[in-house]
N, CA, C and O of each residue as an XYZ file, in Angstrom:
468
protein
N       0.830     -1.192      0.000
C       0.000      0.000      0.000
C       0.877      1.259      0.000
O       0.873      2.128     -0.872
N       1.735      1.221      1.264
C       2.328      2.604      0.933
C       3.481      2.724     -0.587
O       3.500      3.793     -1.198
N       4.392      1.516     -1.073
C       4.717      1.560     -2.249
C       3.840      2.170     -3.571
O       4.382      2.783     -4.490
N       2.223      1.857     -3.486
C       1.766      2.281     -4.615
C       1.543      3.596     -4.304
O       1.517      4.435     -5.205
N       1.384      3.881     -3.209
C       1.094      5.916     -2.794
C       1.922      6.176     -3.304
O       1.711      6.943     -4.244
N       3.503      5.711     -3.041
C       4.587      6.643     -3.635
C       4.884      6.959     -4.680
O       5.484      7.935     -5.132
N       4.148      5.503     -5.380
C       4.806      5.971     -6.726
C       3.475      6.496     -7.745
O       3.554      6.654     -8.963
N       2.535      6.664     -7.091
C       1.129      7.517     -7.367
C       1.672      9.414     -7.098
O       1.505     10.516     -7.620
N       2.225      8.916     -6.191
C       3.340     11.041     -6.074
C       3.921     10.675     -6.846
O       3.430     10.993     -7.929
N       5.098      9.927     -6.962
C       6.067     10.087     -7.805
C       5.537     10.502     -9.145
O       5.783     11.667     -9.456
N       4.877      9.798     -9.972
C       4.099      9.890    -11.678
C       3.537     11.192    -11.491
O       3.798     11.922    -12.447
N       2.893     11.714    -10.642
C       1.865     12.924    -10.770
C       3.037     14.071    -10.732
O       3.004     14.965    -11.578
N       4.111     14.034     -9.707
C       4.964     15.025     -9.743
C       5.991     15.159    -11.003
O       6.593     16.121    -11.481
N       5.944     14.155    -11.240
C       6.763     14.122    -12.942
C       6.461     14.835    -13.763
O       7.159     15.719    -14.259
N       4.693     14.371    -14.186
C       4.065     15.573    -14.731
C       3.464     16.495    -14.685
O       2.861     17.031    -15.615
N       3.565     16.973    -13.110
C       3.301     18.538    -13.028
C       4.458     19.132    -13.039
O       4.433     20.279    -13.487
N       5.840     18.579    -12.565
C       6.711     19.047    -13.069
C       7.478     19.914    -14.647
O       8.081     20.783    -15.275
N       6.695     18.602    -14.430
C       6.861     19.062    -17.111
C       6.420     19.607    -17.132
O       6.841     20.494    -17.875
N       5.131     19.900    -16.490
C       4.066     21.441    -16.855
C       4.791     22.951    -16.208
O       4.962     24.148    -16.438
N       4.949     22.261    -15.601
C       5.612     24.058    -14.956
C       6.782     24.003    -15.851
O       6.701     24.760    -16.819
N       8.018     23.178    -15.746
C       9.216     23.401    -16.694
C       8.883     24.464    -18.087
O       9.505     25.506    -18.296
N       7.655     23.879    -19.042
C       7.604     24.125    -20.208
C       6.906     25.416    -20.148
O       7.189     26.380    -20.861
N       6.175     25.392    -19.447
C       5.198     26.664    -18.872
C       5.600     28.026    -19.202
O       6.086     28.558    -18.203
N       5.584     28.884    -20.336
C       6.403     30.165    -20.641
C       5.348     30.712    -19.726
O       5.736     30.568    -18.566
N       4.248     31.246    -19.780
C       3.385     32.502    -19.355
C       2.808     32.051    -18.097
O       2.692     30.950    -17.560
N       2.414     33.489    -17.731
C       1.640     32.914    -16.269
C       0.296     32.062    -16.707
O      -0.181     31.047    -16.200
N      -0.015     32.625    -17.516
C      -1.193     31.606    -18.058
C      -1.151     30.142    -18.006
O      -2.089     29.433    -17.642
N       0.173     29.675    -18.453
C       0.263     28.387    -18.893
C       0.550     27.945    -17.409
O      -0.049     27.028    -16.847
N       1.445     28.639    -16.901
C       1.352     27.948    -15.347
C       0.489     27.891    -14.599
O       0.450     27.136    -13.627
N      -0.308     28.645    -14.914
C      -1.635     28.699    -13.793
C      -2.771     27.467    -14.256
O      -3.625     26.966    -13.524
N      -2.465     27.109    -15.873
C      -2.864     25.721    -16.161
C      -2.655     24.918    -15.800
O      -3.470     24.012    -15.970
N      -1.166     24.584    -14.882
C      -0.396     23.218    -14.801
C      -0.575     22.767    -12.901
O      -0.324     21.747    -12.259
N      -1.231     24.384    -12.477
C      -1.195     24.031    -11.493
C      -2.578     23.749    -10.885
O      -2.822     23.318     -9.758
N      -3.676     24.179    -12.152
C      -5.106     24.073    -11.807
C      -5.323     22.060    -12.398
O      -6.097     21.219    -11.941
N      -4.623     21.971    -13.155
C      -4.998     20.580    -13.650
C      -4.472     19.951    -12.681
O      -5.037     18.895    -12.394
N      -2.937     20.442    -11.638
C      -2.714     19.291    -10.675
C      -3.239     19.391     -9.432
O      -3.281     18.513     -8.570
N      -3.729     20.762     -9.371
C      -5.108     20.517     -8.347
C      -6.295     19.541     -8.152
O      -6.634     18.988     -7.106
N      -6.847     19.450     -9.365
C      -7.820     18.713     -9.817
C      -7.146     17.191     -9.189
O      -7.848     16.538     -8.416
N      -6.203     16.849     -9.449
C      -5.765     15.820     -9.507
C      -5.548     15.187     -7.958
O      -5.788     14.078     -7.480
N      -4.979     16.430     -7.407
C      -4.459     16.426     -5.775
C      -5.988     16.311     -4.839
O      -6.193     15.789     -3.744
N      -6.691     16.853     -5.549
C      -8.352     16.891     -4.969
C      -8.800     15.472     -5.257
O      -9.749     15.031     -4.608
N      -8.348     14.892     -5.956
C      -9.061     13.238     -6.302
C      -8.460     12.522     -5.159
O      -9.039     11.865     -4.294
N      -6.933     12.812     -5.332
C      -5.765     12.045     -4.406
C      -6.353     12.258     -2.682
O      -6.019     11.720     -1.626
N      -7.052     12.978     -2.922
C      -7.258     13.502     -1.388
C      -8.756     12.693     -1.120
O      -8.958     11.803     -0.294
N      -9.726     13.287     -2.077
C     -10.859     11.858     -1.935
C     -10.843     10.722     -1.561
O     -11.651     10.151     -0.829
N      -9.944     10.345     -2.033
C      -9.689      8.465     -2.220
C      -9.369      8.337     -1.164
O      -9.924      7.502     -0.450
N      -7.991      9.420     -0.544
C      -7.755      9.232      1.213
C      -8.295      9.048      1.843
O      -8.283      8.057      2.572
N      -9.542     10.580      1.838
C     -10.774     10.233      2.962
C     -11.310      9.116      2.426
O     -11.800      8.632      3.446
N     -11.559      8.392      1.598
C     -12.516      7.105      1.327
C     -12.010      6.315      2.143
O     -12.739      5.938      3.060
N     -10.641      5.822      2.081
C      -9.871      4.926      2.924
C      -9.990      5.256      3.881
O      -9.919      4.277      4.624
N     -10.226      6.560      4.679
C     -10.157      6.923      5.998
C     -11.606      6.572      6.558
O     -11.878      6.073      7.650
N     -12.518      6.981      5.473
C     -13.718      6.203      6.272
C     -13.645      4.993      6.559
O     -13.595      4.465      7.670
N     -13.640      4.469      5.381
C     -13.690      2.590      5.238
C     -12.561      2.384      6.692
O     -13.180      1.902      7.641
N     -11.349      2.610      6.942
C     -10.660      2.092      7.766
C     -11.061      2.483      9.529
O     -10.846      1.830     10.551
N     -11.786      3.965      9.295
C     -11.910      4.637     10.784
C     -13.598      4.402     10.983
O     -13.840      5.026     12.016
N     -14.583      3.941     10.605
C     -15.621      3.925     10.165
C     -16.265      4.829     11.637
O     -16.986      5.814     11.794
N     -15.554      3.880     12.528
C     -16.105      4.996     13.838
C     -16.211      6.648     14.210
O     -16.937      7.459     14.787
N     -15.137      6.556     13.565
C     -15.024      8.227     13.846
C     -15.254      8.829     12.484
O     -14.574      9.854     12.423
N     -16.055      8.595     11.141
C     -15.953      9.190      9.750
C     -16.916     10.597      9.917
O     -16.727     11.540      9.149
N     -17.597     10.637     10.608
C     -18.414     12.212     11.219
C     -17.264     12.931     11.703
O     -17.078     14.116     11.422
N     -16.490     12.254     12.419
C     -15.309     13.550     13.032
C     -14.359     13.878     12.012
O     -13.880     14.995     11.817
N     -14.075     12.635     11.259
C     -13.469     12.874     10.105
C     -13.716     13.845      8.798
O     -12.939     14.519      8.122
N     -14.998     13.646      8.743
C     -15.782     14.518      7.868
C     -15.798     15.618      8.378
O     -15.257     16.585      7.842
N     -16.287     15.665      9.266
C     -15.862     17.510     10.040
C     -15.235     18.184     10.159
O     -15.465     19.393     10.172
N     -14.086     17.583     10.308
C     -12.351     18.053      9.801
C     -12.301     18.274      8.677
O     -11.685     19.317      8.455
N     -12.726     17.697      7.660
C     -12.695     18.035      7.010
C     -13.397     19.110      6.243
O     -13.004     19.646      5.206
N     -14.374     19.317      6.835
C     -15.200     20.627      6.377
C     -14.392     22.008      7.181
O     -14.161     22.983      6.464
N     -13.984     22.067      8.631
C     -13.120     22.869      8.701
C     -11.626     23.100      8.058
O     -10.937     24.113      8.185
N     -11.320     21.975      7.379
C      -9.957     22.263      6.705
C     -10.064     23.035      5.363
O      -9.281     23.943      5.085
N     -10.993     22.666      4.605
C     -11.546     23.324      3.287
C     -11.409     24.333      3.750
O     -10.415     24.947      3.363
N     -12.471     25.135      4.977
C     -12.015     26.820      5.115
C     -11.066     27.613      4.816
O     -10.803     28.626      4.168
N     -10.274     26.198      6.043
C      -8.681     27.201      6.248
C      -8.132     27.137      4.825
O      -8.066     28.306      4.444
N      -7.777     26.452      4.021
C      -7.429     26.115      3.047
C      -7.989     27.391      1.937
O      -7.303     28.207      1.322
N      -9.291     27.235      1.946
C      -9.606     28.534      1.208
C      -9.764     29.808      1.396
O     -10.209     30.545      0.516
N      -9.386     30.246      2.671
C      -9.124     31.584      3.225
C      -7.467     31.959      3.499
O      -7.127     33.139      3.586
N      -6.271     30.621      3.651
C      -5.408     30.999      3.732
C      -4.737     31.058      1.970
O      -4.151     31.960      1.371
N      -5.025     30.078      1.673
C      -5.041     30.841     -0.139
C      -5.799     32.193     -0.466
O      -5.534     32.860     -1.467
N      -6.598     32.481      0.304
C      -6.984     34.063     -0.457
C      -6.319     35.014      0.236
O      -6.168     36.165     -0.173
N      -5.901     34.581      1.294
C      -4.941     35.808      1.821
C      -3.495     35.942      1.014
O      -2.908     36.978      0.702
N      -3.111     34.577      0.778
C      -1.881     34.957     -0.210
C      -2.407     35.582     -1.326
O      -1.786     36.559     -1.745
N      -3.494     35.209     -1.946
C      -3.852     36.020     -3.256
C      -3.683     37.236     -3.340
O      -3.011     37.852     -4.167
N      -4.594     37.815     -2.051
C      -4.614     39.359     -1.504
C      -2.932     40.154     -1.419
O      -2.567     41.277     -1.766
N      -2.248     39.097     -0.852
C      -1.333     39.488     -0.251
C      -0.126     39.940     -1.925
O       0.830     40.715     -1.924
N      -0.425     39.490     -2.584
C       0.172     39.690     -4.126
C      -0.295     40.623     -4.500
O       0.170     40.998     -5.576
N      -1.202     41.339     -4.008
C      -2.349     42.244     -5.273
C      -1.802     42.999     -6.306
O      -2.438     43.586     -7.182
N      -0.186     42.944     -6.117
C       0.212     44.165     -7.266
C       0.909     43.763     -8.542
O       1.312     44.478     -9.459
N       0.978     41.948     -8.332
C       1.238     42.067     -9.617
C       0.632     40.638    -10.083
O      -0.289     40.099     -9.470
N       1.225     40.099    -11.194
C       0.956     38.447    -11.860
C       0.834     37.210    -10.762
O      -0.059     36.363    -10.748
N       1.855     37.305     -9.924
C       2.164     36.253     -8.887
C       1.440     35.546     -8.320
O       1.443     34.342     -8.066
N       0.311     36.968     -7.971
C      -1.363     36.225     -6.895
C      -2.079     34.893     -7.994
O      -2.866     33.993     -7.701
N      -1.494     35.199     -9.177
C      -2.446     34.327    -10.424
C      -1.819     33.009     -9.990
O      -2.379     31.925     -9.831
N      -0.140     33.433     -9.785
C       0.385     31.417     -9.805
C       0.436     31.359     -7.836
O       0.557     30.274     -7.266
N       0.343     32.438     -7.198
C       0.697     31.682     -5.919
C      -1.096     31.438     -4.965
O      -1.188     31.105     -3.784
N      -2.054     31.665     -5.721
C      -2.904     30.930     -5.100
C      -3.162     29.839     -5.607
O      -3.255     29.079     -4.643
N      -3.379     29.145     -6.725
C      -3.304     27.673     -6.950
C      -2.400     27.098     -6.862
O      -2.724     25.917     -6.981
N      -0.697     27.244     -6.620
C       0.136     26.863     -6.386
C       0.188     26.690     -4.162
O       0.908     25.927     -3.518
N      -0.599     27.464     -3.743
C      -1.180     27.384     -2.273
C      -2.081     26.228     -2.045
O      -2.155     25.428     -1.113
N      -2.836     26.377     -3.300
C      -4.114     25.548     -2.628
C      -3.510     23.463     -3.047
O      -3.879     22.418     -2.510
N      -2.471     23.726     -4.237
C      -1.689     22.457     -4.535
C      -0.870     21.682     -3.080
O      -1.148     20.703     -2.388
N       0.279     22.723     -3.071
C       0.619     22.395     -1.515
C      -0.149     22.172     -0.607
O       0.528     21.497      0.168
N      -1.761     22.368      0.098
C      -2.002     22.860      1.121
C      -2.546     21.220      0.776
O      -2.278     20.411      1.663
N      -3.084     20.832     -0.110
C      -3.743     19.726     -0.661
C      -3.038     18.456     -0.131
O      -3.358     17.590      0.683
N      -2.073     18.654     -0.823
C      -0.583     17.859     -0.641
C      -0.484     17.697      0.843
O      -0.534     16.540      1.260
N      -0.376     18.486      1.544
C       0.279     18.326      3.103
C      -1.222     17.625      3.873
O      -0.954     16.940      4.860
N      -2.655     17.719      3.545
C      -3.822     17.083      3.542
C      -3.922     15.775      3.583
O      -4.476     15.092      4.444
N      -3.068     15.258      2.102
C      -3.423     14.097      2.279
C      -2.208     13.271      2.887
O      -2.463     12.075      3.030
N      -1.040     13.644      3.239
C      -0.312     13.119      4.596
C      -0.870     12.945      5.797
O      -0.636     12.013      6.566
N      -1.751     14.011      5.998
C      -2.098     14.157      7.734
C      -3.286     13.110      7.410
O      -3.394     12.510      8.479
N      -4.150     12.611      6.599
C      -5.253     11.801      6.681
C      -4.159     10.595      6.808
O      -4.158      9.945      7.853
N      -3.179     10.262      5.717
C      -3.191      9.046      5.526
C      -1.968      8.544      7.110
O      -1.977      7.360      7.447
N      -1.353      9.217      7.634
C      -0.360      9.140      9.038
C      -1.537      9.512      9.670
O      -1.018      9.567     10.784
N      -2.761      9.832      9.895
C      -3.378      9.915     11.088
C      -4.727      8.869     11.089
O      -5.223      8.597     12.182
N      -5.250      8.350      9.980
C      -6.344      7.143      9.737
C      -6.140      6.178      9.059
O      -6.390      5.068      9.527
N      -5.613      6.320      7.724
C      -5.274      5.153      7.453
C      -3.771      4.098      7.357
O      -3.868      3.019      6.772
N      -2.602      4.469      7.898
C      -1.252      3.934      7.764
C      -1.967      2.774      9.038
O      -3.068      2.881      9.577
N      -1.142      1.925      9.212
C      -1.453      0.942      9.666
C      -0.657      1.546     11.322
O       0.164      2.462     11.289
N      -0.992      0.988     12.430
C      -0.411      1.781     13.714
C       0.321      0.726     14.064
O       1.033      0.774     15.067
């Protein structure tokens, strides 16, 4: 199990990697980082799925957490947005926020419900 997680990061970071590498405009980056959002948002589903299926007892507390994490997640990305206001940057450093924030998400589910204890 944890072998196929890794190499489920590994493949996805390959090619969001290539996307940003090739990426001339902010445009194009702000593509590479909205498609690996999308992607990091699935990766994160499937977690909580496993986290229910494995925690079944606690999947209300789980779920709840998770409705307060979305907040933070989408208010501390708009403060970086805000926090750019003067130039291009706010375009790549809030989906490039909400990628990371995603990312560090589905560690804390999978080390706190589903890794084996």
């Amino acid at each position: 199990m944890k072998k196929l997680i890794l190499l489920s990061l590994l493949l996805s970071f390959s090619a969001y990697s290539d996307c940003l590498d090739n990426a001339i405009t902010t445009t194009a980056m702000v593509a590479c980082y909205e498609t690996q959002l999308e992607i990091e948002e699935q990766k994160l589903d499937d977690m909580l799925n496993k986290a229910y299926k494995k925690s079944d007892w606690i999947a209300y507390e789980i779920e709840q957490s998770q409705k307060y994490w979305l907040q933070y997640r989408d208010a501390q990305c708009s403060a970086i947005y805000s926090f750019y206001e003067r130039g291009t940057m706010r375009f790549i450093a809030h989906p490039s926020c909400m990628v990371e924030l995603s990312k560090q998400r589905q560690k804390e589910i999978y080390t706190s419900f589903v890794e084996d204890w």
